[in-house]
N, C-alpha and C positions, 0 to 999 in steps of 0.2 A: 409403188404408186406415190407420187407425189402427195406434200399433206400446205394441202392452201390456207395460212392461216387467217386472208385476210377475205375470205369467202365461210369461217364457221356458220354463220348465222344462217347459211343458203340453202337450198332445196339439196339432197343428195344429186338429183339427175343434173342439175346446174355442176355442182363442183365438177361431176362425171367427164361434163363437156369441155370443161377447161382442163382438166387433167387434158383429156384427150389432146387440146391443144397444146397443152405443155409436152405430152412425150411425143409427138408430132413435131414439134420443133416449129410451128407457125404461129403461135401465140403471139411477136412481134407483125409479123407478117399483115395479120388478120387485123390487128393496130393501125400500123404505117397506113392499112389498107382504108379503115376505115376515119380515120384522122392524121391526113398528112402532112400538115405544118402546124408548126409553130404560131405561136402570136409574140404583137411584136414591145408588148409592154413589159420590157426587163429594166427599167431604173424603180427605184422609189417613187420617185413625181411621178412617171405612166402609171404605176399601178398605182397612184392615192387619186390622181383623176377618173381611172379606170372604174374603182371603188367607188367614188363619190358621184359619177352616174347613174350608174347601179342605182344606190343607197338614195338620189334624188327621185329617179323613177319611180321605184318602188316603194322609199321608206322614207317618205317625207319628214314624216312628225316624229321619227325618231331623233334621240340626242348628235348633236354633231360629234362626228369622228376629231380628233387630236392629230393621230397620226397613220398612215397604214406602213406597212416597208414589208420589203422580203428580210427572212432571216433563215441564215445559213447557220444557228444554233438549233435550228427543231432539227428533230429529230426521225425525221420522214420515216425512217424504215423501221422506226421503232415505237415513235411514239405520234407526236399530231403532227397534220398539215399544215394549219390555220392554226391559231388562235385569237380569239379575243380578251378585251383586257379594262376594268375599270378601275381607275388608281382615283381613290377619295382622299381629299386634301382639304384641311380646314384653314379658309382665309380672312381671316378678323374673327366674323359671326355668322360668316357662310362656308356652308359645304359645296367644293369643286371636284368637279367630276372628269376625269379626262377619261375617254374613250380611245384607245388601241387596237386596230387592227393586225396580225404579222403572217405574214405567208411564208410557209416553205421555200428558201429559196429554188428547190427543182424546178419549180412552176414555171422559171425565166425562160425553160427548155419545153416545158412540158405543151402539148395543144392548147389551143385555146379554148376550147369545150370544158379542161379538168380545171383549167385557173378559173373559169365563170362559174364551176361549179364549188371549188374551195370558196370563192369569196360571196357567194350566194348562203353558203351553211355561215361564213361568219357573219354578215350581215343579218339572218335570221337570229342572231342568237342576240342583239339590238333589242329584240320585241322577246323573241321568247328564248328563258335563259336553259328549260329541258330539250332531251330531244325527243318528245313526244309528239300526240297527233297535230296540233297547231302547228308547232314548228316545222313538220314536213310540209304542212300544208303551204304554208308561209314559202320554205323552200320551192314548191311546185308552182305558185304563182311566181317566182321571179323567174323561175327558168325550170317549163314545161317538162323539160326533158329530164327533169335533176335525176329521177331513180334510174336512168339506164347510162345517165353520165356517172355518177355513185357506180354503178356496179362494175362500169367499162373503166373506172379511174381505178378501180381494186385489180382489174387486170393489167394493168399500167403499170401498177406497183408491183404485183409477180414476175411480169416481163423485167424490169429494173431489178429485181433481188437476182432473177435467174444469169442477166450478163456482169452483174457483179458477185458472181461466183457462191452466194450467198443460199443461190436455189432454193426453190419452194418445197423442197422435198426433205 
C-alpha cells in the first residue's frame, strides 16, 4: 500500500481513497479531469502583477511587496512551495523593510487554481506570520475554496512524485 506523505495530517478514510486512486492508476486522470489547463502567468512580471491584484484586493494596508519571482531553487518535492521573505536594512536612522515573495517554479506548469492558491498562503502570511486559525481564515476570504485546492494541490504533488519515478510508496 502506498504511504502518502503529503496527506499525514488526513482522515484515514481520505488517505484510503487516494491510495485507491494511486493503485488504480487514475489519480492523474481524476486531475487533468478536474483542472484542465494551465494558466498563463510563467515570467516574473505576470506573476508580480498577478500577485499584486491579489494583494490589492484583498490586502490593501498591508506592506508593499519588493519583489515576487518564481524560483526554481525550492525545493518542491522536498521542502516549500512559496515563500515569504522580510530582509531588514538600516538606512541612516531608519529601518527598511523589503518584503519578498518566491514561488516554486513548477507553478509555471501547474493549474491555475494551485498558483492562486500558493500565492494566497503567501500573501496571508503579510498579515499573519503562524499558520493558525486567523491565518486560514484570512486564507478562506481570499479564495473560498483554499481547503480543497490545499488538499487537491497535495494530490498534485503525489501525481508528480508518482511520474517521476519517486512514488508515493
Amino acid at each position: 500500500m502506498p504511504i502518502l506523505k503529503h496527506f499525514a495530517a488526513y482522515p484515514d478514510e481520505l488517505k484510503l481513497q487516494v491510495r485507491q486512486l494511486v493503485l488504480q492508476g487514475r489519480l492523474g486522470e481524476v486531475l487533468r479531469h478536474k483542472y484542465p489547463a494551465a494558466h498563463a502567468v510563467t515570467t516574473d512580471s505576470a506573476l508580480y502583477d498577478y500577485v499584486l491584484e491579489l494583494k490589492n484586493r484583498f490586502l490593501r494596508k498591508t506592506p508593499p511587496l519588493s519583489r515576487v519571482a518564481y524560483d526554481s531553487k525550492l525545493r518542491v518535492l522536498r521542502n516549500a512551495l512559496g515563500t515569504h521573505s522580510t530582509i531588514s536594512r538600516v538606512q541612516g536612522n531608519r529601518l527598511k523593510a523589503k518584503r519578498e515573495i518566491r514561488v516554486a517554479s513548477l507553478f509555471k506548469e501547474a493549474p491555475a487554481e494551485f498558483l492562486k492558491m500558493i500565492v494566497v498562503h503567501e500573501l496571508a502570511h503579510l498579515k499573519e506570520g503562524e499558520h493558525d486559525k486567523a491565518f486560514y481564515q484570512l486564507c478562506v476570504m481570499m479564495a473560498p475554496d483554499y481547503h480543497q485546492l490545499e488538499f487537491d494541490l497535495r494530490l498534485y504533488l503525489t501525481q508528480l512524485e508518482l511520474q517521476q519515478g519517486q512514488g508515493a510508496t
